[in-house]
N, C-alpha and C positions, 0 to 999 in steps of 0.2 A: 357185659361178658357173663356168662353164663354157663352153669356143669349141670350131666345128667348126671343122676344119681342112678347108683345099681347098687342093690343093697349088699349086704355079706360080700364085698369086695375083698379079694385076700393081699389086695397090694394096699389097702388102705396101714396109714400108722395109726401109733396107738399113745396120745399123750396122757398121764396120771394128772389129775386136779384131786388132790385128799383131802379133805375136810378134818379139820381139828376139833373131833368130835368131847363131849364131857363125859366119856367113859361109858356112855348108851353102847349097851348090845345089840339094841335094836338097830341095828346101819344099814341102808340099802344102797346096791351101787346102781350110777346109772352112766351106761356107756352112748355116751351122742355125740352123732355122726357132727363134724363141723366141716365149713367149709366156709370162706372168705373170698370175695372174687378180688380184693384188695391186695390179699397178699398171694405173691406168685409162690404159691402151696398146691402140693396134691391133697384131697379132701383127708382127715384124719379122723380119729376118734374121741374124744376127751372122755374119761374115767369122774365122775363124781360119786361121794360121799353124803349119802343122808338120812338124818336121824329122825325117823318114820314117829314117833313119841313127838317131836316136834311140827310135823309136817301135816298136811288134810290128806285123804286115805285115795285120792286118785291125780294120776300123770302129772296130768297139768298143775296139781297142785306143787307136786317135786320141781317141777321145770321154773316156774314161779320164784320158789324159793332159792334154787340154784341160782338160778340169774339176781336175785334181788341179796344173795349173802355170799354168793361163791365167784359168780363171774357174770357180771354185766353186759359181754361181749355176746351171751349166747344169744342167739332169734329166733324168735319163733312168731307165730300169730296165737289171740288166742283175743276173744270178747265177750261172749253172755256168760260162758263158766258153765251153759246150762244143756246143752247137747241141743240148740236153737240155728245158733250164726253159720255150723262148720268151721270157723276160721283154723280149732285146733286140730286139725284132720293132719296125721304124718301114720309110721307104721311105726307098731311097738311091739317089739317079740315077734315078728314076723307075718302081723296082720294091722290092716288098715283099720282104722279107726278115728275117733274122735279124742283125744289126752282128756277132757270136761269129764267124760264118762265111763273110763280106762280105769277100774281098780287098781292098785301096786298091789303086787303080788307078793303077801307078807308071808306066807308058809314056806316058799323057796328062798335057798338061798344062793340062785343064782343073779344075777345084773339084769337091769329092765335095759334093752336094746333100742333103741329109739332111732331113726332116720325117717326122713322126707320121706311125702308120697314116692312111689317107682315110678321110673320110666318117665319124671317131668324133669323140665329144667329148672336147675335149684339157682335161687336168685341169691341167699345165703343161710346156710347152717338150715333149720329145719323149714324155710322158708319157700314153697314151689313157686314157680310161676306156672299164673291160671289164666295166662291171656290167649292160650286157645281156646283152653275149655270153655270160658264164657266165651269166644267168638261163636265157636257154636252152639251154645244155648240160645245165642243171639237171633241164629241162622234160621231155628225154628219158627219165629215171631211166636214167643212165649204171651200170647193177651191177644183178649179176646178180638175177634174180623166180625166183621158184616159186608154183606153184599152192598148196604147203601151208606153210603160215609154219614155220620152225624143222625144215622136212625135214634139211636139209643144213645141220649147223653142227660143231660141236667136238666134241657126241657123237651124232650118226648119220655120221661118215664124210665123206670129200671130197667134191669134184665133180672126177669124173674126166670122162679127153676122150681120144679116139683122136688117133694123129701130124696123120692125115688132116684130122679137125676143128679139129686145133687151128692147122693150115696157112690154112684158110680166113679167120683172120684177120689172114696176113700183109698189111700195107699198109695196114692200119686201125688196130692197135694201138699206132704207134710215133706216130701225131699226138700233139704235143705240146702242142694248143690253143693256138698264137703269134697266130691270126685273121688271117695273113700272106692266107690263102685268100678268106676269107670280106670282106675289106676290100678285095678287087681285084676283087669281083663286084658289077656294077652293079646283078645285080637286090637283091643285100643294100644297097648304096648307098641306093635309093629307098624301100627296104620292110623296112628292119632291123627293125621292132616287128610284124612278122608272119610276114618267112621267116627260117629258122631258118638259113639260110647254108651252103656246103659243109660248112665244118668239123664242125659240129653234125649235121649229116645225114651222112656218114658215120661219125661215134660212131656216129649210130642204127643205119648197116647194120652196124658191128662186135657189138652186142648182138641184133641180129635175126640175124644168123647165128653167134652160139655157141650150139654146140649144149646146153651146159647151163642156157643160158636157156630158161622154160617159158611166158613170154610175148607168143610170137613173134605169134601172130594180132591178140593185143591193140596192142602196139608198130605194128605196119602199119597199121592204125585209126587210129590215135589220128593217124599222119604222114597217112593220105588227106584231105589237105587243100588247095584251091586255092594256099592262101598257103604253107603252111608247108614245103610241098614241091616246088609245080609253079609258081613265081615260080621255076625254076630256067629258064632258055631257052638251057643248052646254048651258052653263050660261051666256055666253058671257061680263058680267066680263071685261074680258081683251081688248077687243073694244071701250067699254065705257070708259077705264081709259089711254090710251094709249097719249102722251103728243105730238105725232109726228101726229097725227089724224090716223094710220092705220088701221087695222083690219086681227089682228090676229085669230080671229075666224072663219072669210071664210077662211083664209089660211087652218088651221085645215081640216075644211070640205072639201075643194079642195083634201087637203092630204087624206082622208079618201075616196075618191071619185075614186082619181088616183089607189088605192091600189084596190080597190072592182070591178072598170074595167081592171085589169091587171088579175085577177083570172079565 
């Protein structure tokens, strides 16, 4: 069982969890989204208390602590700490991000807002389910083809790349698949079971442009697709919210570029 989430819900409740603080002025609240598929509940908010003097200076380190002194029940994901795995990918104050490398916002004194990616389904409390997104990440065949099966393995030799070539994959390589992108894009919002999403579409342009890939005309094909590709309409979205700095959205355009000069 399973809920979408939509964030800023005005039917959502709103339960207090206070922290019996030692008189620190320093307190920050932090209001997260919960949700249980165990218990037949409409999704709510839980209200925490915490004392920033005590705690490490970003998201995740709040949530951390909430859960390990305040309440045990909360979920989340979360693994390197280091903005590497994605795993801590949810939206905080109303943008997607990474909680690893999400400052708390110590000069305000309003509540840090936390809820799951949009527009996925929430498995529980800050937890999405990403079994489409990786089905189609899957879809792209992310590694490397050749035309002849077992050319290049452990005994014919590497696959070499000049500096040159191997430059052109700066700023495609480092996506860390967090869907931070692809869940801030409207058009993936309405149509996630057909386009493939920034993220996913630029994996594709990092494998269509290494050059020791031998599939490049096939991979372009396989993307000229109404949905899979041109459900992109250029919001760009996914640029602006992107936690690694890239820019998924000239990839997009690149991809749609390579495909309209191959015709």
């Amino acid at each position: 069982m399973f809920r979408i989430t939509r964030i800023a819900s005005n039917k959502q409740s709103i339960r207090q969890v206070v922290r019996l603080s030692s008189g620190s002025s320093n307190v920050k609240s932090f209001q997260i989204y919960r949700w249980n598929p165990d218990e037949q509940k409409s999704p709510s908010t839980s209200t925490y208390q915490v004392d920033l003097n005590e705690c490490g200076p970003m998201v995740l380190d709040a949530l951390i602590k909430i859960k390990g002194e305040q309440d045990p029940t909360l979920t989340f994901r979360r693994s390197c700490r280091e903005g590497i795995c994605g795993s801590c990918a949810m939206n905080i104050d109303g943008k997607n991000t990474l909680a690893c490398l999400c400052y708390i916002d110590k000069k305000s004194s309003a509540p840090v807002k936390i809820n799951p990616l949009p527009h996925m389904y929430v498995i529980k409390d800050l937890v999405p389910d990403m079994t489409n997104f990786y089905d189609q990440y899957k879809s792209i065949k992310p590694w490397l083809q050749t035309k002849v099966e077992g050319s290049h393995d452990l005994d014919h030799g590497e696959f070499l790349q000049s500096k040159v070539d191997r430059k052109k994959l700066d700023g495609m390589y480092e996506c860390i698949l967090c869907a931070c992108c692809s869940t801030s894009c409207p058009s993936y919002w309405w149509n996630a079971d057909t386009y493939l999403g920034p993220a996913v579409l630029m994996q594709a342009l990092r494998w269509v442009d290494d050059s020791r890939d031998e599939m490049t005309a096939e991979r372009l094909a396989e993307l000229d697709d109404a949905f899979k590709l041109y459900r992109c309409h250029t919001i760009m979205n996914c640029s602006k919210t992107c936690p690694k700095g890239l820019n998924p959205g000239k990839a997009v355009a690149q991809l749609k570029k390579k495909i309209a000069d191959s015709h």
